[in-house]
MMTF fields as JSON, N, C-alpha, C and O atoms, coordinates in Angstrom:
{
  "mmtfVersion": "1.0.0",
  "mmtfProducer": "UNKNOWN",
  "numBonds": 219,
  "numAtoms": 220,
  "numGroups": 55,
  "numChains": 1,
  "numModels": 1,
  "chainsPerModel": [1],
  "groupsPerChain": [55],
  "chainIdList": ["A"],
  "bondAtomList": [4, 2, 8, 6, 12, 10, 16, 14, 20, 18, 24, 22, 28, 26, 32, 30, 36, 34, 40, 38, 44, 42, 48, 46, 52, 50, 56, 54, 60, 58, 64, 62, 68, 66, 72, 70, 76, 74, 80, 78, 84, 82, 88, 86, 92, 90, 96, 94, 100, 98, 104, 102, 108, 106, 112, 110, 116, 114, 120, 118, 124, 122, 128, 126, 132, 130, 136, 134, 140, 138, 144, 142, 148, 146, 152, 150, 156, 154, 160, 158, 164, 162, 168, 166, 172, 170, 176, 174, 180, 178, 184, 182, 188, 186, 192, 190, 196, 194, 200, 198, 204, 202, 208, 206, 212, 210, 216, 214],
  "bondOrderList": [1, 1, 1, 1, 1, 1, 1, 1, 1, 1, 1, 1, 1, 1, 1, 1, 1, 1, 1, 1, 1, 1, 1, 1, 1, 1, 1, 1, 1, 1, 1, 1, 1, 1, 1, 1, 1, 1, 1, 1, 1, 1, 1, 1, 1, 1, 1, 1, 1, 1, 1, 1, 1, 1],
  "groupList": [{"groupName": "UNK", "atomNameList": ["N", "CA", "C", "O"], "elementList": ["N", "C", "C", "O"], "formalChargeList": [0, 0, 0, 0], "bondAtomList": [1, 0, 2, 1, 3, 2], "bondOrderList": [1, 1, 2], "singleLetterCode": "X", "chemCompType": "L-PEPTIDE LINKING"}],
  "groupTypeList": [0, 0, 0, 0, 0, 0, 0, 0, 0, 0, 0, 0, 0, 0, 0, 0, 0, 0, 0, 0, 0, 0, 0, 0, 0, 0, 0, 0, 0, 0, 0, 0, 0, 0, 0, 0, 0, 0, 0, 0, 0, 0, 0, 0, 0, 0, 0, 0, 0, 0, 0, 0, 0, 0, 0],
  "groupIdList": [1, 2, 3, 4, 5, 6, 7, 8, 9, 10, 11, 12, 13, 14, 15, 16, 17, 18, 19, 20, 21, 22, 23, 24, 25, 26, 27, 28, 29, 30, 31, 32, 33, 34, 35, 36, 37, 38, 39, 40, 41, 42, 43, 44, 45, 46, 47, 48, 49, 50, 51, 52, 53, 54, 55],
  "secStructList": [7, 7, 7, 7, 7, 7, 7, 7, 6, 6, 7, 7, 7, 7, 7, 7, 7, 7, 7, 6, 6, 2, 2, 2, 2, 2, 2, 6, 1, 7, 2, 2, 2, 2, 6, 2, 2, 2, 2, 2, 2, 2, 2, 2, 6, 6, 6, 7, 7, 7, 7, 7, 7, 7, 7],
  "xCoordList": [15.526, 14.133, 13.259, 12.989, 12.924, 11.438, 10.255, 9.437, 10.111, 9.167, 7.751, 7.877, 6.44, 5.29, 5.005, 5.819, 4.195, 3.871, 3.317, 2.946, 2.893, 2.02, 0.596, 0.405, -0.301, -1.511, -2.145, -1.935, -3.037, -4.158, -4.917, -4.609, -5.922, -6.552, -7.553, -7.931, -8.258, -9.233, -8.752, -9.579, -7.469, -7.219, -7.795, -7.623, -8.482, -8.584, -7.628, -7.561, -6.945, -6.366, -7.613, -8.604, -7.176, -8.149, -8.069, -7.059, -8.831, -8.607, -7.811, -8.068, -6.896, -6.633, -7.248, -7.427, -7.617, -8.508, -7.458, -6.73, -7.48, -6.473, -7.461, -8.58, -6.515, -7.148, -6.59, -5.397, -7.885, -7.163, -6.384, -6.781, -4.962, -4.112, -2.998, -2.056, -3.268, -1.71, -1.546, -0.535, -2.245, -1.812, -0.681, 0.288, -1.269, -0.474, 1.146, 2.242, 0.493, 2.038, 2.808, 4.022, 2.524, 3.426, 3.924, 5.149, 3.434, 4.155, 4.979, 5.786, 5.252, 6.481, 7.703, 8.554, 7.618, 8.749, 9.777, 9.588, 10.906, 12.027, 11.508, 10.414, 11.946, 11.465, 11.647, 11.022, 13.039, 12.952, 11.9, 11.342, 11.63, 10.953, 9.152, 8.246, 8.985, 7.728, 7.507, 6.376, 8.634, 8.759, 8.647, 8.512, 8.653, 9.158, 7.669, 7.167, 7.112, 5.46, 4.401, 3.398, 5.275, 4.089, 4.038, 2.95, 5.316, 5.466, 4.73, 3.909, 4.822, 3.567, 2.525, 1.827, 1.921, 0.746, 0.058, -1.063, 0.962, 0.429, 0.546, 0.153, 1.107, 1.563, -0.265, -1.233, -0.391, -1.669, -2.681, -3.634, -2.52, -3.855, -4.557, -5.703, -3.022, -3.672, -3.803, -4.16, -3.537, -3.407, -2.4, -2.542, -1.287, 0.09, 0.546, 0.544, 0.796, 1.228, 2.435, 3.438, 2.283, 3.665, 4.39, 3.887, 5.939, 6.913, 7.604, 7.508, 8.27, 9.102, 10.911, 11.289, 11.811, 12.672, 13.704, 13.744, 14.363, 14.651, 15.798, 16.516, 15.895, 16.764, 18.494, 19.205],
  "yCoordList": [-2.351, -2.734, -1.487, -0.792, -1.361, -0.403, -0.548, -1.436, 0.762, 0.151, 0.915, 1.581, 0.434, 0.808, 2.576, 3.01, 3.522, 4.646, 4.829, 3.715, 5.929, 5.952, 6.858, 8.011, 5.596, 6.29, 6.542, 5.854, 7.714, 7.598, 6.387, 5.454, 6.251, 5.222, 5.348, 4.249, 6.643, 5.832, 5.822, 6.29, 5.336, 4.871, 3.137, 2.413, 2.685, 1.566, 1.201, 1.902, 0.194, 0.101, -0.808, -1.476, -0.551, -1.127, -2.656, -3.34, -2.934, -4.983, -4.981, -4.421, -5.679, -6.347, -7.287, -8.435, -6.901, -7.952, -8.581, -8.042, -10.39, -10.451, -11.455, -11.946, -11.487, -11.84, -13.111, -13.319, -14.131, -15.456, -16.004, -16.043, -16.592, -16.83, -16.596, -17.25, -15.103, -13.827, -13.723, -13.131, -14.125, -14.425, -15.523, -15.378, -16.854, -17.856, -17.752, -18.219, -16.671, -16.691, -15.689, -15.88, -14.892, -14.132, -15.221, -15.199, -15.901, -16.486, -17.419, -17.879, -17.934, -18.718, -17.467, -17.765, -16.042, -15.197, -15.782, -16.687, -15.243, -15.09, -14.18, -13.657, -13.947, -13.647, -11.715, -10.825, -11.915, -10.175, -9.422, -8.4, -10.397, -9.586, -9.702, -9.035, -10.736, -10.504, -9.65, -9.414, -9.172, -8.067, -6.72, -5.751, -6.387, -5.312, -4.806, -3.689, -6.467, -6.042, -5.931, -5.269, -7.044, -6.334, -5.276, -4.782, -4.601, -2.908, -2.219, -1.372, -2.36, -1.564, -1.717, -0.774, -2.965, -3.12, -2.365, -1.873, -2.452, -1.989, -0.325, 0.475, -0.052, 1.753, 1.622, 2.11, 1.298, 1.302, 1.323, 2.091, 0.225, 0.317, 1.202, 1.245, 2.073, 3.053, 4.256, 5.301, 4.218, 5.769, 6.13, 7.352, 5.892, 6.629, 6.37, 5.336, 7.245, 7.479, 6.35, 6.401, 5.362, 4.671, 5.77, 6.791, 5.429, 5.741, 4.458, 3.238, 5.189, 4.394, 4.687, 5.852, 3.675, 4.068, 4.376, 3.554, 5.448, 5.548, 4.323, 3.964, 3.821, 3.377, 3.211, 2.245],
  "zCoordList": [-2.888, -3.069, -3.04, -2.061, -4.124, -4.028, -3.438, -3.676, -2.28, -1.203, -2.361, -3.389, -1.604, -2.381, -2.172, -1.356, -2.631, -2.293, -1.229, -0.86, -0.149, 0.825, 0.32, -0.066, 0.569, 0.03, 1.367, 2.367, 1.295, 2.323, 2.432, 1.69, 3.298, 4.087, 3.04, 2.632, 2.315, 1.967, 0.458, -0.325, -0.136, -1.319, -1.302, -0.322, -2.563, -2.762, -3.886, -4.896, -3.732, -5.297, -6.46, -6.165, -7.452, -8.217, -8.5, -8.334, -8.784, -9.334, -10.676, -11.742, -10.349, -11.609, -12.427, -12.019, -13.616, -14.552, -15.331, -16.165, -14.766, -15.858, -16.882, -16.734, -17.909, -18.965, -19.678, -19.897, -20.089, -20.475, -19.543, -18.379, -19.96, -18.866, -18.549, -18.103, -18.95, -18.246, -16.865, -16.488, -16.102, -14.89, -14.384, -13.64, -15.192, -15.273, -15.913, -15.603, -17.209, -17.969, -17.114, -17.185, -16.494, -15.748, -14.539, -14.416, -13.88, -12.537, -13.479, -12.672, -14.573, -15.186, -15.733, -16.572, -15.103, -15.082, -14.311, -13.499, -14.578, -13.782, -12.338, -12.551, -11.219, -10.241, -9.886, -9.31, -10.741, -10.849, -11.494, -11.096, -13.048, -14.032, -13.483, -13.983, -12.335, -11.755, -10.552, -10.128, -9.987, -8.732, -9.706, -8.959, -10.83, -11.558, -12.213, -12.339, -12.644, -13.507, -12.177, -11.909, -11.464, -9.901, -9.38, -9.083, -9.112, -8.966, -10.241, -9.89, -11.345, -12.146, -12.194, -12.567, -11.843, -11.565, -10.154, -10.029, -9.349, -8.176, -8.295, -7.445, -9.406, -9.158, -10.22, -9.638, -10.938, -12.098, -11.244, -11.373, -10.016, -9.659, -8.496, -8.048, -8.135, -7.172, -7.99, -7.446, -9.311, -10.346, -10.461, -10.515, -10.553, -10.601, -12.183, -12.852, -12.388, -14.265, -14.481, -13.769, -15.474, -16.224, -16.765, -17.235, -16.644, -16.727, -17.947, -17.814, -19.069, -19.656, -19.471, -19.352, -19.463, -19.533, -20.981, -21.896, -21.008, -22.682, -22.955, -22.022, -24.057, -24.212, -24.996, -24.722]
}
């Protein structure tokens, strides 16, 4: 399990804006593929650069 980064205290993470109803369509994921977009979301919203993997 990938634990989260350690930010300082006065990091805020940012809001997620979701849009329409991508919120909704994401919780009908499989449970991995929503632990995986939640870890990028949460790396996005403290500033941490996306990463792709090659394929």
């Amino acid at each position: 399990m990938r634990m989260p980064p350690k930010t300082s205290p006065e990091s805020v993470p940012k809001p997620v804006r979701w849009v329409a109803s991508s919120k909704e369509d994401l919780s009908a994921f499989p449970n991995d593929i929503k632990t995986r977009v939640g870890g990028a979301l949460w790396d996005a919203q403290i500033g941490l650069t996306a990463w792709l993997k090659s394929r």
